[in-house]
ZATI-933075 format. One record per residue (C-alpha): residue number from 1; residue in one letter; x, y, z. Coordinates in Angstrom, 3 decimals, padded with zeros to 6 digits. Example, Ala and Ser with C-alpha at 12.3 -4.5 7.8 and 13.67 -1.06 7.14 Angstrom:
residues 2
[1; 'A'; [012.300; -004.500; 007.800]]
[2; 'S'; [013.670; -001.060; 007.140]]
END
This chain:
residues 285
[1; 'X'; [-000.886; 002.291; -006.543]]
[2; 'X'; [-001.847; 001.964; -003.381]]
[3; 'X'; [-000.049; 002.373; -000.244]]
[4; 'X'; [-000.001; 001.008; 003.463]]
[5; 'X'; [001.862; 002.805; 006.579]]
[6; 'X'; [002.789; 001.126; 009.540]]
[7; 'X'; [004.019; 001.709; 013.259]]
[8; 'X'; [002.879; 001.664; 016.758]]
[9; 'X'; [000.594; 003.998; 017.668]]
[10; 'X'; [001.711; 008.277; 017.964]]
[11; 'X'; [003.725; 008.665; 014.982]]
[12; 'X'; [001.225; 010.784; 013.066]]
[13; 'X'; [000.722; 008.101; 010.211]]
[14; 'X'; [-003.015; 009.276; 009.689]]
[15; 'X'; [-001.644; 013.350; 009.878]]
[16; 'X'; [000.818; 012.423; 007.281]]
[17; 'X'; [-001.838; 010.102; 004.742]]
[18; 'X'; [-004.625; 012.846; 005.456]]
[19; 'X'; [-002.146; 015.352; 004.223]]
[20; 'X'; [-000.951; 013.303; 001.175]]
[21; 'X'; [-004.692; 012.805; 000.778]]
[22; 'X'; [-006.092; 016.492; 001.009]]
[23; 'X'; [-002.950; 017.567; -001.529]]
[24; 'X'; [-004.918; 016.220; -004.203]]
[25; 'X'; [-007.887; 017.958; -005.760]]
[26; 'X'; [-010.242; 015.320; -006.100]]
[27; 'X'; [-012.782; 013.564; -003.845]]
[28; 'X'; [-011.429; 011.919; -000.488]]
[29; 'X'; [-012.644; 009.833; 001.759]]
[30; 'X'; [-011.893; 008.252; 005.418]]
[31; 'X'; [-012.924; 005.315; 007.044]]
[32; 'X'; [-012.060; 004.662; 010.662]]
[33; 'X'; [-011.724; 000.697; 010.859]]
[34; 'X'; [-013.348; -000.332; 014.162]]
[35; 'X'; [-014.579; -004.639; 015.191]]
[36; 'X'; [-017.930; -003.768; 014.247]]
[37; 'X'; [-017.148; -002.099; 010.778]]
[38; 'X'; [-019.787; -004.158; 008.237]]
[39; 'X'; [-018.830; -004.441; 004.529]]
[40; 'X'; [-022.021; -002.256; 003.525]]
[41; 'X'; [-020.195; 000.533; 005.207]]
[42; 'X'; [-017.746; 000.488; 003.193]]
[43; 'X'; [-018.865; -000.420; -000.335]]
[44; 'X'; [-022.280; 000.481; 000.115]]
[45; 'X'; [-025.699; -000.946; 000.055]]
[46; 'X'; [-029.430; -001.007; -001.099]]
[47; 'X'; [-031.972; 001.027; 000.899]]
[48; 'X'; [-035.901; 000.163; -000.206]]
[49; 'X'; [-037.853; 003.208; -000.805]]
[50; 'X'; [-041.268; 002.583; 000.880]]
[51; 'X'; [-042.780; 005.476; -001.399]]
[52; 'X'; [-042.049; 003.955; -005.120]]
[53; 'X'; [-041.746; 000.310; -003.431]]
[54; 'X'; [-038.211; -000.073; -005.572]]
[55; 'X'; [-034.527; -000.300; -004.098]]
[56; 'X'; [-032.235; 002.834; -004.193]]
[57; 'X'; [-028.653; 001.893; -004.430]]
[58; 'X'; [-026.574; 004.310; -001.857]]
[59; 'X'; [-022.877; 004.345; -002.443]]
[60; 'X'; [-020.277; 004.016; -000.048]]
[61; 'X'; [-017.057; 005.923; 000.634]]
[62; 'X'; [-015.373; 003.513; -000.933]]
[63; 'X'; [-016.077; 005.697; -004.535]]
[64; 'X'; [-013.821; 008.244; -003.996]]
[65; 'X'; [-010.599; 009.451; -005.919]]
[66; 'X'; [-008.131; 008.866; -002.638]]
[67; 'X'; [-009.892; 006.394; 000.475]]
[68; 'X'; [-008.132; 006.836; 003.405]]
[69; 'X'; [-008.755; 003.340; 005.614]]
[70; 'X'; [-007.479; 004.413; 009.203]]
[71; 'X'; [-006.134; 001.591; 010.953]]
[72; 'X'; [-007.339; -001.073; 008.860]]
[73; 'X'; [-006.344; -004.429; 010.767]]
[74; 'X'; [-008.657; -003.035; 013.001]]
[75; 'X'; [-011.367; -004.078; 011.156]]
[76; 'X'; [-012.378; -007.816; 010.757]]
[77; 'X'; [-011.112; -010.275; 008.205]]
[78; 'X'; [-014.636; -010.275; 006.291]]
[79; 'X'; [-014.558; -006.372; 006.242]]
[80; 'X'; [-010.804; -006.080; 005.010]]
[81; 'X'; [-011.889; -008.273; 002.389]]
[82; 'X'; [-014.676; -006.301; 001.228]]
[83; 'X'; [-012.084; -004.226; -000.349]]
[84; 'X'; [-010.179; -006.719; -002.747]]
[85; 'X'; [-012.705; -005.854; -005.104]]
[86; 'X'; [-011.746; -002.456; -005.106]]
[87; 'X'; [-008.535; -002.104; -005.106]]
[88; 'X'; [-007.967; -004.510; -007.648]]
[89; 'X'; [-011.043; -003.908; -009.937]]
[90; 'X'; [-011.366; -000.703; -009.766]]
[91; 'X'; [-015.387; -001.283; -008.827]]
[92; 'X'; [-017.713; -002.220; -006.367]]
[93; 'X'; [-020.599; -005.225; -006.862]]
[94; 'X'; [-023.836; -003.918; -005.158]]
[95; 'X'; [-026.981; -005.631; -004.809]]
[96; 'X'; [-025.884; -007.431; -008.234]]
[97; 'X'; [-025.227; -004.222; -009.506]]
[98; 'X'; [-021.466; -003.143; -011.045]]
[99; 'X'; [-020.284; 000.342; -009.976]]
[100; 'X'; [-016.853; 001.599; -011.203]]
[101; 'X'; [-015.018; 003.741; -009.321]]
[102; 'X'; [-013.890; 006.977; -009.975]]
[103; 'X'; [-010.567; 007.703; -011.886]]
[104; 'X'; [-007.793; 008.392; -010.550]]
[105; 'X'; [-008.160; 005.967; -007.540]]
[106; 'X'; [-005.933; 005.106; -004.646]]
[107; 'X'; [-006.194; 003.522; -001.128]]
[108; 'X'; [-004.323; 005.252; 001.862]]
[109; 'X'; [-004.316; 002.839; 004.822]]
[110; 'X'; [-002.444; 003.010; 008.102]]
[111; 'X'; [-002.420; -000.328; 010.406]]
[112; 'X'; [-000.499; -000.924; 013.846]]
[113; 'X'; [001.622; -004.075; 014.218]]
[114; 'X'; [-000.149; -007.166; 014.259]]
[115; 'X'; [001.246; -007.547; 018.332]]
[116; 'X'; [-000.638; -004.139; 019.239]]
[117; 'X'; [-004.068; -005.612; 021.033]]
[118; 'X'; [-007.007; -005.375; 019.183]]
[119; 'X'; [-005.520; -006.161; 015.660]]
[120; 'X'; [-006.489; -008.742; 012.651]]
[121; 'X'; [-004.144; -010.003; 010.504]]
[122; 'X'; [-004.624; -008.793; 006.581]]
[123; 'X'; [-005.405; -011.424; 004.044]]
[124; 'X'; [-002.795; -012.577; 002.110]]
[125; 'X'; [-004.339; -011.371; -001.286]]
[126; 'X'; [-005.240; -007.980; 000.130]]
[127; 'X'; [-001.499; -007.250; 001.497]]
[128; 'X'; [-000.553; -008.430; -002.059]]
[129; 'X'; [-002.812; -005.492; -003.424]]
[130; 'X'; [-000.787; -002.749; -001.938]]
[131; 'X'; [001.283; -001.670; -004.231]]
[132; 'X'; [003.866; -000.396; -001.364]]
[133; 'X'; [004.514; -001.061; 002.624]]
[134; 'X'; [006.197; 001.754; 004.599]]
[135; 'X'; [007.300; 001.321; 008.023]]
[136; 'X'; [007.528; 004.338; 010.434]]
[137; 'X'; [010.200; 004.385; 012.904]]
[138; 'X'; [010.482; 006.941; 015.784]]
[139; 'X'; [011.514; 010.574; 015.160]]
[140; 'X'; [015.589; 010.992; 015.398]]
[141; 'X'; [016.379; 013.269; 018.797]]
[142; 'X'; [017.029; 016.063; 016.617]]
[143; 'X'; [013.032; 016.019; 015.203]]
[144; 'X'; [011.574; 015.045; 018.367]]
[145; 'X'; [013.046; 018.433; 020.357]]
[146; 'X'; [011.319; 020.099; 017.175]]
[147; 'X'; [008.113; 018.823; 018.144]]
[148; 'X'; [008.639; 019.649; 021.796]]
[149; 'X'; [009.579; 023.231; 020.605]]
[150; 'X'; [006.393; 023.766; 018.064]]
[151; 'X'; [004.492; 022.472; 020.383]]
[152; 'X'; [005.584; 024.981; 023.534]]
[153; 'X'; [005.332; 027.778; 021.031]]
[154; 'X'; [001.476; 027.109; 019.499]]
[155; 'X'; [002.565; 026.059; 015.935]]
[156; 'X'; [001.607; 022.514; 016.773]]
[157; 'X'; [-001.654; 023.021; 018.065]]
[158; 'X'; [-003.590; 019.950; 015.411]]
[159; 'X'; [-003.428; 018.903; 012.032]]
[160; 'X'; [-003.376; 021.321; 009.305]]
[161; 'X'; [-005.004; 021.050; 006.157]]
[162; 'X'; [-003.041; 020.554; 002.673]]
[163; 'X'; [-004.391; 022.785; -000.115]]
[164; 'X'; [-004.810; 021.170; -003.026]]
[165; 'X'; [-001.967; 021.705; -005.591]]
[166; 'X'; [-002.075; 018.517; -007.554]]
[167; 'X'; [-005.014; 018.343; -010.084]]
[168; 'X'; [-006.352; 014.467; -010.919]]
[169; 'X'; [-004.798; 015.616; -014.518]]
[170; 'X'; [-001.595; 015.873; -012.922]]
[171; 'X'; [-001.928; 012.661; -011.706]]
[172; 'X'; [-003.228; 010.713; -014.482]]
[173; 'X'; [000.022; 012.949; -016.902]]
[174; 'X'; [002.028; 011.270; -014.339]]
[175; 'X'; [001.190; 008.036; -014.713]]
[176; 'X'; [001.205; 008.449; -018.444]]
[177; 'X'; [004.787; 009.415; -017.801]]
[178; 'X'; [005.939; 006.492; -015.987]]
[179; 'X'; [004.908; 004.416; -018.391]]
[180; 'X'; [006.379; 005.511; -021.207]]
[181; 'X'; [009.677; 005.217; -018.777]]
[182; 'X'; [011.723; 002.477; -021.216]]
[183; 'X'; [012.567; 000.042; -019.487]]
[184; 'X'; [015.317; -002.805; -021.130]]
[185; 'X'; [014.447; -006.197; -021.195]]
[186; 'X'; [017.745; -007.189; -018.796]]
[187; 'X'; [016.301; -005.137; -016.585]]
[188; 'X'; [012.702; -007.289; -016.590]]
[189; 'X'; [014.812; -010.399; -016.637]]
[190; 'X'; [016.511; -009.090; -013.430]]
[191; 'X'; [013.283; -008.353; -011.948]]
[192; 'X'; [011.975; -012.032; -012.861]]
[193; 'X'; [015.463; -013.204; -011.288]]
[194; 'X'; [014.447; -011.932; -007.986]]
[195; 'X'; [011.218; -012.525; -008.107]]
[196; 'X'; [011.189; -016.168; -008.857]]
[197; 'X'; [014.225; -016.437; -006.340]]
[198; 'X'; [012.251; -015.326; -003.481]]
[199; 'X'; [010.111; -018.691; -004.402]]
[200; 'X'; [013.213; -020.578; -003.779]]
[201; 'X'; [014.364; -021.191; -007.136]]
[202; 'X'; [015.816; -019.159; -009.486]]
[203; 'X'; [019.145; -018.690; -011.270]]
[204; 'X'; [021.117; -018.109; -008.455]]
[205; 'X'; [018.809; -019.604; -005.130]]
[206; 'X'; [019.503; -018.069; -001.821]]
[207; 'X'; [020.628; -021.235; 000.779]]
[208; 'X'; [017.665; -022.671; 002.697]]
[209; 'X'; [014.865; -019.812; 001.909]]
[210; 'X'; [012.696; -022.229; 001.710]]
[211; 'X'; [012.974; -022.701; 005.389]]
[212; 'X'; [012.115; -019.098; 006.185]]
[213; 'X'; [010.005; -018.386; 003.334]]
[214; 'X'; [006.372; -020.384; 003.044]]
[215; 'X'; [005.122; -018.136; 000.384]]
[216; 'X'; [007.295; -015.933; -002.194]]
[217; 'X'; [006.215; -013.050; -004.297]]
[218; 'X'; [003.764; -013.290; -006.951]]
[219; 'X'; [003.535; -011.984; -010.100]]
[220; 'X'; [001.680; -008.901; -008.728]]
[221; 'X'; [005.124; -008.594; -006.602]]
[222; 'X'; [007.141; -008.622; -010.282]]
[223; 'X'; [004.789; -005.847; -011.794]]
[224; 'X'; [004.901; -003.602; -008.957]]
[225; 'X'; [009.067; -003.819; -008.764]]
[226; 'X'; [008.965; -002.857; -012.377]]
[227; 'X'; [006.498; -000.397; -011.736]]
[228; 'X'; [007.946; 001.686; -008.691]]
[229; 'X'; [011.203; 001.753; -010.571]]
[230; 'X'; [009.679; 003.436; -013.631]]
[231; 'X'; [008.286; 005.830; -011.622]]
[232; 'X'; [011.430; 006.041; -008.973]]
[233; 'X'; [013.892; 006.720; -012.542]]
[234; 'X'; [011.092; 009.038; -013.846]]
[235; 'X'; [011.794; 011.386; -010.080]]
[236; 'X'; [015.451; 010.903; -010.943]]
[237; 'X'; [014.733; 012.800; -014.367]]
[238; 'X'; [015.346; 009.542; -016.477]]
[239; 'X'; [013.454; 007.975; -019.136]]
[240; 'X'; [014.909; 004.732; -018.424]]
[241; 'X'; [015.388; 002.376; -015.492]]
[242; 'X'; [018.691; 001.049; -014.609]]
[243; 'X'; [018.842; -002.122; -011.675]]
[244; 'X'; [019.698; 000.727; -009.188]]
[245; 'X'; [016.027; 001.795; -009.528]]
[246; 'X'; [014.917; -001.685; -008.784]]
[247; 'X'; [016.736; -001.880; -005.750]]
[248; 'X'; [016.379; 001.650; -004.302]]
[249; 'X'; [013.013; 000.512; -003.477]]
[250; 'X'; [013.035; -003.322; -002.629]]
[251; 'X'; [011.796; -003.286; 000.735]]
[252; 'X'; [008.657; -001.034; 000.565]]
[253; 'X'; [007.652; -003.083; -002.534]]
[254; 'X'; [008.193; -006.823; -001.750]]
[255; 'X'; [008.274; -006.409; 002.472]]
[256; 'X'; [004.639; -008.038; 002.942]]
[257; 'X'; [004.539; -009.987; 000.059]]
[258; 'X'; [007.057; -012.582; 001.714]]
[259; 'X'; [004.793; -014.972; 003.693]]
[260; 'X'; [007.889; -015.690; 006.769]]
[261; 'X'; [007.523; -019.623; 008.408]]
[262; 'X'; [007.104; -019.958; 011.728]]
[263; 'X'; [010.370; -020.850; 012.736]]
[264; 'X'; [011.600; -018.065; 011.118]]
[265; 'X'; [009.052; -015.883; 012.850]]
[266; 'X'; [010.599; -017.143; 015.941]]
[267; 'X'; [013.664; -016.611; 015.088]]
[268; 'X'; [013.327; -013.108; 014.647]]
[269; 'X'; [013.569; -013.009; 011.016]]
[270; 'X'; [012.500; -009.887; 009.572]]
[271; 'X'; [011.422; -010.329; 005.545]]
[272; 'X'; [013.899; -007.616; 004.416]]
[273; 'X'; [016.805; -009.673; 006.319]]
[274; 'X'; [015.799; -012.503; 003.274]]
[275; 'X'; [015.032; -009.459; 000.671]]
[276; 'X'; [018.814; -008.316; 001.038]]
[277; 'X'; [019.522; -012.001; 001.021]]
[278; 'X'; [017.876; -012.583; -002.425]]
[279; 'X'; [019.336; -009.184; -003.996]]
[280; 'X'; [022.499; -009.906; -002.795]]
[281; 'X'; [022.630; -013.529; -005.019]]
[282; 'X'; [020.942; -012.414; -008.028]]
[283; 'X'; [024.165; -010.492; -009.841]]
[284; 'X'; [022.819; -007.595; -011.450]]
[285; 'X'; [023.012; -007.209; -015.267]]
END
């Protein structure tokens, strides 16, 4: 699936998704997101070729195995969206022309907090494409004088590169792996429990969510909890998934897939404050 890191600027989200990135054997891509980013730079286009008077279709970076988008609220709201198709297709639409992208494929993006100048909100259905949101937070003391100290000595000097040790067979055996990952039909009931609780209903609804929640998780939001937990129990060395799975990983899966209201944007509300909320009143089976 595919992934999206956040945090203010200097905490080495774009060292730590090129490294992911370069891990993997495989073609890899990055896209700096800049205002004047056009959707042709992303996807591609058609150039004419003045010698055989016919159009040459020139892909974009977009067809590669892992696309790295640096800082990608960046870019503007027609350019983010030139990637739904993507990410959720699996292809690019070119000149009227369909161009499937290659398999394995997964989008690395990093994006600074929508208060950071300079920034565009994501559209709703492209945040609701990511499979996961991670937050970075700032280095404990401990890590930081680390950093000081590689840095004085020279083993900090840049970015190293990752050699690749994963093939894109080990990938796809992985993901053949996670799905054969059992998982019991309580446990997809449970899932549908919170799910359809974070829409303020539900078997057991949380106590005025509906005032601090305008949108709930979709059905994208129930796959992708079922989904991370398969593949959270398969790390654990299980081939099932217990509720424990489902809730190891609540916040990086359903974190931006809670639209907040404004009052509860001015309140300070964060959406995992009403994720814990709606875990906490759906009883586990």
């Amino acid at each position: 699936g595919h992934v999206l890191l956040e945090s203010v600027p200097g905490l080495a989200k774009t060292t730590a998704a090129s490294a992911l990135a370069s891990s993997i054997t495989g073609s890899f891509a990055r896209i700096q997101c800049t205002p004047d980013l056009m959707p042709n730079d992303i996807i591609g286009t058609q150039i004419f070729n003045y010698g055989s008077g016919t159009f040459t279709t020139q892909l974009g970076p977009v067809h590669a195995n892992v696309v790295l988008l640096d800082e990608i609220n960046r870019s503007s709201a027609k350019t983010q969206s030139a990637m739904l198709e993507a990410m959720q297709e699996r292809q690019t639409s070119i000149g009227g022309e369909v161009h499937h992208l290659p398999e394995p494929f997964m989008v690395l993006a990093t994006q600074n907090p929508i208060e950071e100048e300079g920034t565009y909100v994501l559209p709703e259905a492209q945040m609701d494409r990511f499979l996961m949101k991670e937050i970075l937070t700032y280095p404990r003391p401990a890590e930081e004088h680390e950093i000081l100290d590689r840095s004085t000595s020279g083993s900090l000097t840049g970015p190293r590169e990752a050699v690749g040790t994963v093939s894109l067979e080990d990938v796809r055996f992985l993901q053949q792996m996670v799905d054969q990952v059992y998982v019991d039909p309580a446990v997809k009931r449970y899932i549908i429990d919170l799910i359809f609780t974070t829409r303020g209903s539900g078997p057991r609804p949380v106590p005025n969510l509906t005032q601090s929640v305008r949108v709930g998780a979709s059905p994208r939001g129930s796959l992708a909890l079922m989904r991370v937990g398969q593949a959270y129990a398969l790390l654990n060395g299980r081939d099932y998934v217990t509720p424990d799975d489902v809730r190891a990983m609540r916040h990086g899966v359903l974190r931006h897939r809670l639209v907040l209201t404004f009052d509860a944007l001015a309140s300070g509300i964060k959406p995992e404050q009403i994720i814990d909320a709606v875990f906490h009143a759906v009883p586990m089976p």
